[in-house]
Each structure stands twice: as C-alpha cells, then as structure tokens.
C-alpha positions, 0 to 999 in steps of 0.5 A: 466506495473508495479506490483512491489513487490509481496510476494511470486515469481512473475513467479510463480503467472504470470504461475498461471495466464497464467494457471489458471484465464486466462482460463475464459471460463472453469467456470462459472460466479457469477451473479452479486449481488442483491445490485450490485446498491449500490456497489461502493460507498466507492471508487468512487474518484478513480473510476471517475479518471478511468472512466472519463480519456480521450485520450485527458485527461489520469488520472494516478491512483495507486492502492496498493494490500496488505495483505497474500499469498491469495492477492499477488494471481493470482485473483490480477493480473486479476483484475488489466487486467480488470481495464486496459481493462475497461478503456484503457486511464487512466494510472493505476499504480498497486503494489502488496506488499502482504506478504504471511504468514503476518497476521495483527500483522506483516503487521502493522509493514511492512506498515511503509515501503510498504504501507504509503511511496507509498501513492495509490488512492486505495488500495485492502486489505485483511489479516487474523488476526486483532482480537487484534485490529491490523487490525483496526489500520492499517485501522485506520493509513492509513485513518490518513496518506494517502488519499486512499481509501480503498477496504477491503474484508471478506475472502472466505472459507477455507477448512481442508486438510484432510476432504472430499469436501462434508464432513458437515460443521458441522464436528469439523474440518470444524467448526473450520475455519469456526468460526474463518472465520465468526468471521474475516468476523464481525470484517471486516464488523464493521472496513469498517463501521466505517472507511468508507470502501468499503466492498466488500462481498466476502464470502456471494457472495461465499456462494450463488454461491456454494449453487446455483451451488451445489459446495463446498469450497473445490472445490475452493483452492487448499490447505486449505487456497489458491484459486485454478484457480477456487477459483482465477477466482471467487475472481476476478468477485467478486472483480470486482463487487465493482471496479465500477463507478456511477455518481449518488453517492453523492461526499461528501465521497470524495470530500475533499481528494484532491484538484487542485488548477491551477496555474493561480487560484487567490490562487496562489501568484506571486512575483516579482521573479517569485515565486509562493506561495499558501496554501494548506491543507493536508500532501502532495502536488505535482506539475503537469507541464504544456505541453511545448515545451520549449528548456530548462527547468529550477529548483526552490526552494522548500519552505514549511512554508519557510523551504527546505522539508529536514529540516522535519524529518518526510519526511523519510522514511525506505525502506523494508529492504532485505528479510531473508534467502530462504523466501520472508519475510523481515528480518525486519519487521520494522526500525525506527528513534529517531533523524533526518536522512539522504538520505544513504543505510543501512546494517546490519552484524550478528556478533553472531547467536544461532538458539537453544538459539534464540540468533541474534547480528548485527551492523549496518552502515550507508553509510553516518552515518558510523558504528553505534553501536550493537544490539540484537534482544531481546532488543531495539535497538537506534543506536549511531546517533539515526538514526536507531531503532529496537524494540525488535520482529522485525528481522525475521532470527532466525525464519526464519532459523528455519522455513527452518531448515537452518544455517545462511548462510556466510556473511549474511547481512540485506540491506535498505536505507532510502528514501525521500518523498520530493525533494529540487529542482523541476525540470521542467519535459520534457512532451513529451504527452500532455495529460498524467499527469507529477507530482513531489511529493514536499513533502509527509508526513507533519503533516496533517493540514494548510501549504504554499508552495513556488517555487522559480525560479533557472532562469535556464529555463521555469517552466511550471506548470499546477496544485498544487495538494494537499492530505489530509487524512480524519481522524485526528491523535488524540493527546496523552491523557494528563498526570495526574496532 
C-alpha cells in the first residue's frame, strides 16, 4: 500500500489512526443523508473503475488526498481502508500530499510539483482559503491538465479555543469562524458547480448530526481547527457517503475522459517494420502490455508527432523540493523553467541569511547544467541556462526560521530534481499476473488536443500490447487575450 507523502509525520497520523478512527464502535454513525441517491454522480468513472474490477479484471486506480493539516488526517486513511475494503480486487493506489498550514495561495504553487505530475483518477480536495480567487484556479488548472475527477468538500466546524463547548453560537468569537466557514462553504458549492465537481456536504451533514444527537462542534476537534478521533471518524462516514458506484448515472460527465483503444482495433496502423502508429486525442497517453509468456521481451521508439517525448519541454517537470528547517513545509513553494530542461538533481546552497532583515541569497547547481548563477529570494530569480526559475515569495526558510525562532542551520541546502513525465524507449513489461494492469505512461503533459503515436519496434524481443490509453481533460486551456492593436 502506498500513501506516499503526508504533510505533516506519517507515524504520528498512523498512531492517531490506530487510536482513534479505528475505535469505530465508541461512536455512533451519521445516517446516511436524504439525497444519498444523488451522491456520487461527479465521480462515477472512478467509481465504476472500482466497482467493476474483477479477480480476473483488477482496475488500477489512483486517488490523490490534497489540501491543509485537516486532510492529511487520520479520516483520510480510514477512507482509503474502506475503499480497499469495499472493493478488494481493484488495485487502488492512494497518495496523501497535503500540506498542513497551506491555504490555496500557497497550494496553488506547490500543485506544479504534487498534484498535475501524479495525474489521479480522483482526487480528495479541501483547503481553506481561495476567496481571492485561488481556490477556483486550482479547480480550474486540474480540470485543464488532468482527467481527474474531483471530490471537493465544505469544511466541518471549527471552534474558539477559549469558549465553552456550548457556549451560543452567537458569542463574537464563535461568529467569527463561523462566517468565515459559512462564506468557504458558498465559494465551494459555486466552484463544484461550475466546474462539475462532486460536492461532498460535510458541514450541512455535520450540522444535523450535532443537532440531532445533542453535541457541539466542540466535541469534534481537538484544537480549534483539527478533528478529534470523533471529528475524524465523522469526516470518514461522511466522506464515504459520496465515494459511491451507481450504474444508473448517466456516463456522459465522464465518458470522454479517456479512451481505450486496443491494439487490434482498426485504429491502430501497422507498418511493414512492426510499427504500430494510432491518433489519439488528449494530453496523455500510456500503454498497457499484453500478458505474455515470452523469453524475452523487447523495446521501441517512441514517436510522438514524430518526435522522441524528450524533445517537449513541457513533459518536465520540478520535483517538491526538500522541506525547510524543523517544518513539513517545502523550502520552495515552486521552481519553474524559461528554457528546456534536462533529466538532473538540483541543489540550492544559501550563500547569505539575515532573518531580522528577511534577507536569503542562494546558488543553484544543476548536476548536469553545473553552477547556474545567484539569486535572492525578493527578486525574480532565471538561472544562467534558464533551466531553473524562482519567483519572488517562493522560498519558505526565512519565515520558517522565524516561525521556529531557529538559526539557518550549517550547510543548509534546498534538493530537487527534475523529473520526466515521458519515456523514449518502452520496454515491454514482464506480467507476472494476468489480470492485474501493466501501464507505461508514454508521455503525459502535451498540449491538450489531436496527436499520433508511433512505436517503432528495437527488434530486441516480443512487444506484447494490450491497449493504448489515452487521457484528455475536459476543460480547454483558454488562450491569452490579444494585444490591442
């Protein structure tokens, strides 16, 4: 089981786990909601994946948790439990790459790195923050770069730290997280709604079970903000009333998302070389191999619009770089680049660090580029190659030494590498179970329209291939406004 990287310490959530949502039976269960028919209906392409994976047939799903502190939460692993539990033959691959203490501003930075790059069938969302407009672009920037689907929740209740659990909800302290919750809850409804989101109503299904069993937000968290082992065993059930499959949905929200096209359908061309060529329309496109019992399996070129996927810039991407001093956080929110770059490992050395005057200056060194040049983090950083780029806001250290009242520590250095989303040669996988799905993603990332394919056979063994997958996501990157003439 892999849940990749969480937030905050993974032990720590896995011992709030064991301790808390675990203990199932010390609570009782929200009944589920009136309109628990309709629930569903935004995620139903991930849903029938699960829910129509057989022994024989076992669907590989991924399913992204993102967002604060209050995801990266033990609810998060109890639901991934239940969907293991709930369909047992599908292979479910879950990350958890919340941030905690990342409201939207932040995570619309860090989703360059953890969320586009590991492109889920579903992601989980919830974040606080977004009212400038943050929180939909993030929505927006994954309906345009990825096929997933989206579950987006409104927040549960908070609670001040210093007023009584049933202190009235019209106390000044008590209005103030609760107009600010109730105006996050507007902006999520309308987000979900016009970007076709599954709205998952945790706060309105939250508000009747504390009415109806005579509880306080209070009695849900365990500070102001964070779910207690009550609070996280609630969010579960809740979350789990909208995680499910119904045939009778209609497919056309999905339908278009991706497509399988089998090797021997009369799409596919093959040439006298053993080349197989086939168009395809999205930004992604992978291979699943055959189940073979061939001695040796062989390699192709990979051709798209007759180009090797490393000549696209755009099919690299900047890892997370390494986190700040004593913090979860990145110590970058974001590294981009101006020019082509290349497959290497980057490290970043402070070469000057004033924490009173918020002065930070670095180098960065690319392990093939070589020294690249100085930066300070107030001012736009383009490296000498134009491989690495830092905008201003981006590094985290200063505030984090701050935050920690710490001094830089000796021979700081800041780590990432730049990754691809693409491979030049496929190699044949060997697949050792026939019913479990054996992909290579070709290339992931292209602009989102009408492309072709090509694998051109090394001769090097047996290319068994099953199926050409590819991805399109729904919403069209809209071009840039012309300039007055």
């Amino acid at each position: 089981m892999s849940y990749g990287r969480f937030g905050m310490s993974t032990m720590l959530s896995c011992a709030l786990l064991l301790s808390g949502v675990a203990a199932a039976e010390d609570f009782v269960p929200p009944d589920a909601p009136a309109n628990v028919a309709e629930l569903g209906a935004g995620i139903q392409r991930t849903m029938t994946l699960l829910a129509t994976s057989t022994p024989e047939k076992r669907n590989h799903v991924r399913i992204l948790f993102y967002g604060q502190s209050v995801t990266a939460g033990p609810w998060s692993y109890a639901v991934a439990e239940d969907l293991r539990k709930a369909y047992p033959n599908a292979d479910i691959e879950v990350e958890n790459r919340a941030i905690g203490g990342y409201e939207a501003g932040a995570l619309i930075n860090t989703a360059e790195a953890d969320l586009y790059p590991f492109y889920p069938d579903l992601m989980i969302f919830h974040v606080y923050g977004g009212m400038d407009g943050k929180l939909e672009q993030i929505m927006e920037r994954t309906r345009q770069r990825t096929a997933a689907e989206i579950l987006i929740r409104t927040p549960h209740f908070r609670w001040p730290p210093d007023l009584a659990r049933d202190v009235s909800q019209d106390d000044p302290k008590a209005q103030g997280v609760y107009q600010a919750d109730e105006k996050q809850s507007v902006l999520i409804r309308d987000v979900a709604k016009k970007y076709g989101l599954e709205l998952c109503e945790v706060r309105e299904q939250l508000r009747k079970y504390l009415k109806d069993h005579n509880q306080f937000p209070k009695d849900t968290l365990g500070d102001s903000v964070h779910p207690n082992k009550f609070g996280n065993f609630l969010l579960e059930k809740l979350v789990m009333f909208s995680l499910r499959y119904d045939e009778k949905f209609p497919k056309t929200p999905w339908e278009n998302l991706v497509r399988d096209i089998p090797a021997g359908d009369a799409a596919v061309k093959r040439g006298a070389d053993g080349s197989l060529e086939v168009a395809f329309e999205g930004n992604r496109v992978d291979v699943i191999a055959a189940s073979s019992n061939d001695a040796k399996l062989g390699t192709a070129k990979v051709l798209i619009d007759d180009k090797p996927p490393s000549a696209f810039p755009e099919l690299y991407y900047h890892t997370r770089t390494s986190k700040a001093p004593q913090v979860w956080w990145p110590s970058i929110n974001r590294v981009g680049s101006e020019k082509p770059p290349v497959v290497e490992k980057w490290t970043a050395r402070v070469i000057e660090c004033d924490i009173e005057k918020n002065i930070l200056k670095y180098e960065v060194e690319g392990s093939v580029t070589g020294l690249d040049g100085q930066g300070d983090q107030s001012k736009k950083f383009v490296s000498n190659s134009g491989r690495v780029v830092i905008d201003p806001g981006m590094w985290m250290v200063v505030h984090t030494l701050k935050y920690k009242k710490i001094p830089l520590p000796t021979d700081f250095v800041v780590t990432w590498e730049v990754k691809p989303l693409f491979v030049d040669t496929y190699q044949a996988p060997k697949t050792e179970n026939a019913a479990k799905e054996y992909y290579t993603t070709l290339a992931q990332g292209l602009s989102n329209g009408k492309h072709t394919l090509k694998l051109v056979p090394n001769g090097d063994g047996a290319l068994p291939i099953a199926t050409f997958r590819a991805y399109r996501p729904p919403l069209a990157v809209e071009p840039p406004p012309a300039a007055a003439k």
